[in-house]
FIMITOR-689531 format. One record per residue (C-alpha): x, y negated, z negated; chain. Coordinates in steps of 0.25 Angstrom, whole numbers, plus 2048, in hexadecimal, padded with zeros to 3 digits. Example, Ala and Ser with C-alpha at 12.3 -4.5 7.8 and 13.67 -1.06 7.14 Angstrom:
BEGIN
(rec (831; 812; 7E1); 'A')
(rec (837; 804; 7E3); 'A')
***
This chain:
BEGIN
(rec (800; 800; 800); 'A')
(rec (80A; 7F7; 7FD); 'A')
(rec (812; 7FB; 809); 'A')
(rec (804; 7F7; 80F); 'A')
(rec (804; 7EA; 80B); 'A')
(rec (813; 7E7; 80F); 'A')
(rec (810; 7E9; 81C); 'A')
(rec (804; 7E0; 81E); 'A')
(rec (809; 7D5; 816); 'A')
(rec (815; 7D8; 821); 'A')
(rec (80A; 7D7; 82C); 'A')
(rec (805; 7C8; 827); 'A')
(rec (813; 7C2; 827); 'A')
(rec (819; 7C6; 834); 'A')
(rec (81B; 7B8; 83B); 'A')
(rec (812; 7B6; 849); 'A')
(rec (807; 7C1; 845); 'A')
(rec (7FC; 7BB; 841); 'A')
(rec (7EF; 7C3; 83C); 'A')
(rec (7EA; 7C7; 84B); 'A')
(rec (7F6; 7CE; 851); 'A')
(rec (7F7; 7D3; 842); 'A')
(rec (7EA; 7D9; 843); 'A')
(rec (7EF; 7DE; 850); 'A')
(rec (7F9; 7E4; 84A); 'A')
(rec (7F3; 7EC; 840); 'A')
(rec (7E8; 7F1; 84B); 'A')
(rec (7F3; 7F6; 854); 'A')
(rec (7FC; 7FB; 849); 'A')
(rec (7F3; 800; 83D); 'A')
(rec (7F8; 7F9; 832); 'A')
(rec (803; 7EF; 82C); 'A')
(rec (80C; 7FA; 829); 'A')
(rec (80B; 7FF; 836); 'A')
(rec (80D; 7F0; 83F); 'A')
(rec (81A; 7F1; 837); 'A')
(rec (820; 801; 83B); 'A')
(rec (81A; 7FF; 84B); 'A')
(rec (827; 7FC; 853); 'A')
(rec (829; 7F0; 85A); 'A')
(rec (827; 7F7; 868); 'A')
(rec (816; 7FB; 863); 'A')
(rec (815; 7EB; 85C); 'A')
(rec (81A; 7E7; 869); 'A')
(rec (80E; 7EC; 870); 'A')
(rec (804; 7E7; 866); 'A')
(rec (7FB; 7DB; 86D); 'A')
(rec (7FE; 7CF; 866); 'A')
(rec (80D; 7D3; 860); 'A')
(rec (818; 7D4; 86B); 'A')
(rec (826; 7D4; 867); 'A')
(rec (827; 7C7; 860); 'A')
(rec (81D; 7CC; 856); 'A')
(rec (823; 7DB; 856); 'A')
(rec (831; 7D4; 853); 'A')
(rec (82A; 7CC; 847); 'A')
(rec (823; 7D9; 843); 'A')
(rec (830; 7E3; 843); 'A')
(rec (838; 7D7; 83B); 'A')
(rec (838; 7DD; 82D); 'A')
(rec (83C; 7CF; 826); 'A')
(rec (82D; 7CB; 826); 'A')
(rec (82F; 7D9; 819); 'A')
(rec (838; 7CF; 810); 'A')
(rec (82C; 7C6; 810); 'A')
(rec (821; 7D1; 80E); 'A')
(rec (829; 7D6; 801); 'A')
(rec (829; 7C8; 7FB); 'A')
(rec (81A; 7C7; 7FE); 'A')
(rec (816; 7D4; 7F6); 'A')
(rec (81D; 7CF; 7EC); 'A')
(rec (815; 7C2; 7EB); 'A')
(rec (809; 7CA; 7ED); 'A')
(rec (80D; 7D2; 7E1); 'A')
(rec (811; 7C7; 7D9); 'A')
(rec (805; 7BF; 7D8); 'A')
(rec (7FB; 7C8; 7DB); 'A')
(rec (7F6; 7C5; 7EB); 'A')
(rec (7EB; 7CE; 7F1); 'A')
(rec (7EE; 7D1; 7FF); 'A')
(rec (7E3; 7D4; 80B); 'A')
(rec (7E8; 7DA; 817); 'A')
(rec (7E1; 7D8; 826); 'A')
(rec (7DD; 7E7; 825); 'A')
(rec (7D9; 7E9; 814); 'A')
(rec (7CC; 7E9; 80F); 'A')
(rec (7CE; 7DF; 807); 'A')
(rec (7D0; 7D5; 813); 'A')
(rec (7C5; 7C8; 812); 'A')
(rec (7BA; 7D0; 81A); 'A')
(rec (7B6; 7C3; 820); 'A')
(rec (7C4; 7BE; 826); 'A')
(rec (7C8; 7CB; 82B); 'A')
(rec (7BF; 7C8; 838); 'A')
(rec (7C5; 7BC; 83B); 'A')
(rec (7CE; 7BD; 846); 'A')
(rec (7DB; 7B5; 840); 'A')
(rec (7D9; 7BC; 832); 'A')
(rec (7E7; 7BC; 82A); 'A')
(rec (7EB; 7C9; 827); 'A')
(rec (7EF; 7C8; 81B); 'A')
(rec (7E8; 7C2; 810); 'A')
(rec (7EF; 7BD; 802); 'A')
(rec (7E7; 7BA; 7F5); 'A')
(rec (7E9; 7B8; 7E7); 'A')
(rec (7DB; 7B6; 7DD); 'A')
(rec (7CF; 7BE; 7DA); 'A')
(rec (7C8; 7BC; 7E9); 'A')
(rec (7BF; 7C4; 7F2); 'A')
(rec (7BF; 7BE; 7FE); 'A')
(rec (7B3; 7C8; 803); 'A')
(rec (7A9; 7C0; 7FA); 'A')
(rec (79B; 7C2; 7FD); 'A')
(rec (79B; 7B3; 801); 'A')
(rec (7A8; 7AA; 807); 'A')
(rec (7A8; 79D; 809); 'A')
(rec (7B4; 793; 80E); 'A')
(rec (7B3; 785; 80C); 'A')
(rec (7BD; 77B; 811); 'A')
(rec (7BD; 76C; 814); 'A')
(rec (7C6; 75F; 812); 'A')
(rec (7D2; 75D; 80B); 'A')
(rec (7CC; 751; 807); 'A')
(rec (7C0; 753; 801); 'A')
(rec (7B4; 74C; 7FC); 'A')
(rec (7AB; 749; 7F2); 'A')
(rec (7A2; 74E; 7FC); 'A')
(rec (7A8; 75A; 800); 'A')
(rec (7AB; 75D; 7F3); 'A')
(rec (79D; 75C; 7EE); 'A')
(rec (799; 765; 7FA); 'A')
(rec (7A3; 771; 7F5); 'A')
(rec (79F; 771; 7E7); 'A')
(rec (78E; 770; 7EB); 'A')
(rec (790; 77D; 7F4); 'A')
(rec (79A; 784; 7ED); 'A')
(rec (793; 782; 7E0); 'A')
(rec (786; 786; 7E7); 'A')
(rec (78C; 793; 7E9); 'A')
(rec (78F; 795; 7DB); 'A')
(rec (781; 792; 7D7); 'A')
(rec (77A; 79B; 7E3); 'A')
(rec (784; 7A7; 7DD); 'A')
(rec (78B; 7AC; 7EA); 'A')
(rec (797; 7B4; 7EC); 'A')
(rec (79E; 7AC; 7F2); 'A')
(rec (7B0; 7A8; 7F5); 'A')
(rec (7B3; 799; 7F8); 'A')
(rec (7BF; 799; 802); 'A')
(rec (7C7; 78C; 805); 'A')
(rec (7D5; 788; 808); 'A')
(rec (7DA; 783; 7F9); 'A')
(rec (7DC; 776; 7FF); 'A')
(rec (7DA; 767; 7FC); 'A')
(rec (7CB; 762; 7FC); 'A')
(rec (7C1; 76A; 800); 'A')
(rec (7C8; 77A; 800); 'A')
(rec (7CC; 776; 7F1); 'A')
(rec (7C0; 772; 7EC); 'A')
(rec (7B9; 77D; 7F0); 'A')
(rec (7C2; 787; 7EA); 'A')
(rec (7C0; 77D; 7DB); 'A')
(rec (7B2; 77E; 7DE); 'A')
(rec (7B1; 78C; 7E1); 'A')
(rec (7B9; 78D; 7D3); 'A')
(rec (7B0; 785; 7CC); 'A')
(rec (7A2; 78D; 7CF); 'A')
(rec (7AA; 79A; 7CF); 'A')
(rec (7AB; 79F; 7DC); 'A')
(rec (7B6; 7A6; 7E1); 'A')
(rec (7BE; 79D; 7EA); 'A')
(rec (7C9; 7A0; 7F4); 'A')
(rec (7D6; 798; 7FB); 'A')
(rec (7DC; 79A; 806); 'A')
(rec (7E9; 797; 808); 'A')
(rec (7F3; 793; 812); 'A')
(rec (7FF; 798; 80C); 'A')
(rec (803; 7A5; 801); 'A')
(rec (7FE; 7A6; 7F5); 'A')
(rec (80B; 7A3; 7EE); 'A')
(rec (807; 794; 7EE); 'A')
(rec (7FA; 78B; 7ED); 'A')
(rec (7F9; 77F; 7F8); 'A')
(rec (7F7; 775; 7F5); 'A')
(rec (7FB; 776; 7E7); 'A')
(rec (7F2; 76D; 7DF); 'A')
(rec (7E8; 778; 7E3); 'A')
(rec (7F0; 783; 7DA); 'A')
(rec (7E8; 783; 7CD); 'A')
(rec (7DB; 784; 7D5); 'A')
(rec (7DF; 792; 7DD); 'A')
(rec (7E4; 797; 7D0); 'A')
(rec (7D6; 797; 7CC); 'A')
(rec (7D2; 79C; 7DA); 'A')
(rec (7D9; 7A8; 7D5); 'A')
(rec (7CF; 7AC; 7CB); 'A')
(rec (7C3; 7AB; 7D4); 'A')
(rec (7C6; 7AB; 7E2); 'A')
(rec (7D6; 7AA; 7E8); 'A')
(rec (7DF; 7A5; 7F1); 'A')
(rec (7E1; 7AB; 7FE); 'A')
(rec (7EC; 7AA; 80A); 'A')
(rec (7F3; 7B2; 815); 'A')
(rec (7FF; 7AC; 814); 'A')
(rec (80A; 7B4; 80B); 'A')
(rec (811; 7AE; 800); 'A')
(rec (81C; 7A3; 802); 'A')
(rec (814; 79C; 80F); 'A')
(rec (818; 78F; 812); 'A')
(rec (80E; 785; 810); 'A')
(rec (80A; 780; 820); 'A')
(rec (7FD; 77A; 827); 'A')
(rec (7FC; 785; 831); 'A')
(rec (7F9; 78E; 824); 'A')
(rec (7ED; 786; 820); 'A')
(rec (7E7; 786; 82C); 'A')
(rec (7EA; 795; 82E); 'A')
(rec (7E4; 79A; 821); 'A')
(rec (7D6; 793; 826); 'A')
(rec (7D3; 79F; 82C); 'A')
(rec (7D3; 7A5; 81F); 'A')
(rec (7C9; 79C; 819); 'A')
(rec (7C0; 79E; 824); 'A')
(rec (7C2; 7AC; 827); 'A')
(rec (7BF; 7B1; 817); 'A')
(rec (7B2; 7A8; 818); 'A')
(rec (7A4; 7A8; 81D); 'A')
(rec (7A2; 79C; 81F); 'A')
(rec (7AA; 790; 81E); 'A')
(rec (7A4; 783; 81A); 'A')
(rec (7AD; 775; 81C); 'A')
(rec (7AB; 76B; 812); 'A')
(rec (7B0; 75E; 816); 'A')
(rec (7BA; 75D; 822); 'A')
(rec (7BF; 753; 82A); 'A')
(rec (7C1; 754; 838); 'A')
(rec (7CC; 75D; 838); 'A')
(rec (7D1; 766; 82E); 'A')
(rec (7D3; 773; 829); 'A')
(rec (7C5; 775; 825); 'A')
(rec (7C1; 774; 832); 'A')
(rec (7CC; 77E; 837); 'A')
(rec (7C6; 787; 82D); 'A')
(rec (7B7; 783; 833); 'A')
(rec (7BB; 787; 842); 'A')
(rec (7C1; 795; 83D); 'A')
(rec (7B7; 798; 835); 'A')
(rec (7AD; 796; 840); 'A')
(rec (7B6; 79D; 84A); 'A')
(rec (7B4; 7AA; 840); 'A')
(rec (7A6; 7AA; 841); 'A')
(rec (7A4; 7A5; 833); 'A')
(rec (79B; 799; 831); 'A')
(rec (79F; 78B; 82E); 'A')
(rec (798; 781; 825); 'A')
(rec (799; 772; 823); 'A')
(rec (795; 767; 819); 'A')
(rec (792; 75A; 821); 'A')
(rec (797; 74C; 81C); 'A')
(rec (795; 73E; 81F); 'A')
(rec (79A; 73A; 82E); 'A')
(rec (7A2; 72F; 82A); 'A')
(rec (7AA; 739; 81E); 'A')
(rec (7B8; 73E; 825); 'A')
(rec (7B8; 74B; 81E); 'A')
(rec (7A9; 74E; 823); 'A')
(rec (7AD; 74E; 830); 'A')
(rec (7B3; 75A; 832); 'A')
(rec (7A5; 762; 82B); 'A')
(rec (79C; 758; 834); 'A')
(rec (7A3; 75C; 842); 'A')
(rec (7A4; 76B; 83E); 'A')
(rec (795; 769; 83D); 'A')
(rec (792; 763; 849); 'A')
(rec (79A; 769; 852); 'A')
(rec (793; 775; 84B); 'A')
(rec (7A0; 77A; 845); 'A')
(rec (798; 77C; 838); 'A')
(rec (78A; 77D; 833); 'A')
(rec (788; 773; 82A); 'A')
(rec (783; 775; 81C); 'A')
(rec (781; 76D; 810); 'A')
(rec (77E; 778; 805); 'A')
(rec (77E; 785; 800); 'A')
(rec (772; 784; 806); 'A')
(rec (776; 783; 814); 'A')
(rec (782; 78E; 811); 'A')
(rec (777; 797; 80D); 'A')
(rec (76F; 796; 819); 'A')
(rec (77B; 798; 824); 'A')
(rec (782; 7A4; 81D); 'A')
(rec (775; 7AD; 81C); 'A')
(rec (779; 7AC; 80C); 'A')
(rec (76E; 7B1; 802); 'A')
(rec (770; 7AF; 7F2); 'A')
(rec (778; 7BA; 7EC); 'A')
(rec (76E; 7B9; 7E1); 'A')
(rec (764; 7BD; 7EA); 'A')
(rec (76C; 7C9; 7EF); 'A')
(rec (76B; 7D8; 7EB); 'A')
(rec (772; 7E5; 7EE); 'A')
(rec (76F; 7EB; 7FC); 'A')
(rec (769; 7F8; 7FB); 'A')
(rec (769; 800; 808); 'A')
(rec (75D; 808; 806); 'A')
(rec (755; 7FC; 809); 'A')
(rec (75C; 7FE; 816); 'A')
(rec (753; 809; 81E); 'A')
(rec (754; 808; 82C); 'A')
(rec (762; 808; 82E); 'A')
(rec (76B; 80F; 839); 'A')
(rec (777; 815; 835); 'A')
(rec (781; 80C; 83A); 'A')
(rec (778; 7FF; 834); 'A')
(rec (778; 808; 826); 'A')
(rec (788; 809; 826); 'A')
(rec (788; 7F9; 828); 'A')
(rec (780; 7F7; 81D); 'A')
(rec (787; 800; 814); 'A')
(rec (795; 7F8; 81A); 'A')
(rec (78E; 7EB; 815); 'A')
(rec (78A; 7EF; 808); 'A')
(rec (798; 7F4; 807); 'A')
(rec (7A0; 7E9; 80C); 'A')
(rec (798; 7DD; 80B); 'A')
(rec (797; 7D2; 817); 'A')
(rec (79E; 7D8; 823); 'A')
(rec (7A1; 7D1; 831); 'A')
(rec (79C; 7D8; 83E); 'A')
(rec (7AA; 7DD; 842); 'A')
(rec (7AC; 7E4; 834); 'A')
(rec (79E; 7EB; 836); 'A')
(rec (7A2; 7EF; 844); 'A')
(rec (7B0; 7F3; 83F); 'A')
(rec (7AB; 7FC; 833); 'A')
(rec (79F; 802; 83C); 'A')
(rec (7A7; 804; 847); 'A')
(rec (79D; 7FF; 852); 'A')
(rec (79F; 7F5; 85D); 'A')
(rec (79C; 7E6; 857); 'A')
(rec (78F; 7E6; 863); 'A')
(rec (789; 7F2; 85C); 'A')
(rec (78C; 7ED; 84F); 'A')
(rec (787; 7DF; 851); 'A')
(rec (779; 7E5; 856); 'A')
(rec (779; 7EF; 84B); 'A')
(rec (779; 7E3; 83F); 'A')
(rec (771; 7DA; 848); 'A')
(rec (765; 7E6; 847); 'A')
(rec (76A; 7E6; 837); 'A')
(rec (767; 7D7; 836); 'A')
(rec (75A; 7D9; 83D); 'A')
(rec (758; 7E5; 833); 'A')
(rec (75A; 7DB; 827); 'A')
(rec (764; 7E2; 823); 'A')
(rec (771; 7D9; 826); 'A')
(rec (773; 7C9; 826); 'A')
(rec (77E; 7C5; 830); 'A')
(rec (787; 7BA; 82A); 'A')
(rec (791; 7AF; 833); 'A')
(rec (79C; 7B4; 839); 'A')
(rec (796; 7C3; 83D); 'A')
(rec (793; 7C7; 82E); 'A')
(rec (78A; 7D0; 829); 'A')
(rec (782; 7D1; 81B); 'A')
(rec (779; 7DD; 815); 'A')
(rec (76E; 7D5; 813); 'A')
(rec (76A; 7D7; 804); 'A')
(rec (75C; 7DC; 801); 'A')
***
């Protein structure tokens, strides 16, 4: 096992292979262990790779750095999720630039019932602020199981992780560099309370150099781990709006809170929601509406008797659901073996037959009876 890890923290770090030809990789190869004991000849031939790659992959200098990273991983006690474990965010793993590799430290499941990202200025308001403590406090008070996700920076990201702490729900960041450090670090006594209900999460190892590239690169992380994410004040450019366009290009639903035409950091929310970039949404109320949800005090167990007239293959999806929770069409497709065209008809009939609700971004519920 631990030769296991090794080899896929190996994997992560190789310089020029990024999660896809990763993934690649591993599909051609079996297995980290394996991308590592193929020769250069068979990497070679792998779409993607060529010799530059192979040369980078056959360089066994990247293991100096791997060693030094188990033992930070040992040391203060970092959960690693690889591409191909099962304890991978079930909702990032579809998207199609994924890392692979994940790094955490706290007490997090990023396979809540519930997961929400919420990002904005740097410079936030009185307003904005106002808006993030109303939802998220609303929330609290309707009782759903729910992970905050933002970025741990200035303005709106922090406030939503102090907030999220203040009406105890768990709360993640997503950082742009290893977990050795916190940037910026005037935010380091609120991720050491993250820790005890929610985390920090990254997919860069220890030691990375704080750069702007990384910022922008571990959007996708917020977006992907999400379903739905919901820009609070921005200005007509910025990061949240980077996380905006990648979250919609996943599939997953966008939200914005409108401001006032003249305020600079309403802007960026008002264009979204013109250029119909995001729904607009001024509540709990409107959030409600657009995910499908229901009160989870209203919510009891599924009981598959009350299912009667089911074909096998729709029986084996409802015992899938009721196993794993919310799962995405490819995953159902995957586990079930079928085509996506017979499967998408198949849950189309179960939605029809009451039976399922079909979430943003291709996702589907039991529906509780």
């Amino acid at each position: 096992m631990e030769d296991e890890l090794f080899y896929k923290i190996a994997l992560s770090l190789v310089p020029g292979i990024g999660g896809v030809l990763a993934r690649n990789l591993l599909a051609y190869t079996g297995g980290a262990g394996q991308v590592f004991n193929e020769s250069y000849s068979s990497l070679v031939k792998i779409p993607g790779i060529g010799e530059v790659n192979a040369r980078r992959i056959k360089n066994n200098g990247i293991f100096n750095k791997v060693e030094k990273e188990l033992k930070f991983i040992d040391k203060y006690n970092i959960d690693v999720m690889f591409y191909t474990d099962k304890v991978y965010p079930r909702r990032l793993k579809p998207c199609p630039d994924a890392p692979i590799i994940l790094y955490s430290k706290g007490n997090l499941n990023l396979d809540e019932q519930r997961v929400i990202s919420i990002v904005g200025t740097r410079n936030a308001t009185e307003y904005g602020k106002s808006i993030c403590d109303q939802l998220i406090q609303e929330l609290s008070v309707r009782n759903y199981q729910v992970l905050i996700v933002s970025g741990l920076a200035y303005g709106i990201d922090i406030y939503a992780h102090k907030t999220a702490l203040k009406y105890n729900i768990p709360t993640a960041g997503v950082v742009g560099h290893g977990l050795d450090i916190v940037y910026p670090s005037l935010h380091a006594e609120t991720a050491r309370k993250m820790i005890s209900n929610g985390g920090l999460v990254t997919d860069f190892p220890s030691g990375t150099k704080i750069e702007p590239q990384n910022f922008i690169r571990r959007n996708r992380v917020i977006a992907g781990l999400a379903d739905a994410t919901i820009v609070i004040e921005s200005a007509e450019k910025g990061g949240a709006l980077i996380t905006a366009e990648i979250a919609s290009s996943y599939n997953r639903d966008v939200f914005a809170f409108p401001g006032k035409v003249d305020e600079p950091y309403s802007r960026g929310c008002n264009r979204l929601i013109r250029s119909h970039g995001a729904n607009l949404i001024q509540g709990i109320d409107d959030l409600e509406y657009f995910m499908g949800w229901e009160s989870s005090q209203k919510e009891n167990a599924v009981q598959s008797a009350l299912f009667v007239d089911l074909t096998p293959e729709e029986d084996r999806v409802v015992q899938m659901l009721k196993e794993e929770g919310d799962l995405f069409i490819d995953q159902i497709s995957s586990n079930m073996k079928m085509p996506g065209s017979k499967i998408s008809a198949m849950l189309l009939n179960m939605e029809f037959k009451n039976l399922l609700i079909a979430l943003p971004g291709k996702m589907y519920r039991l529906r509780q009876q």
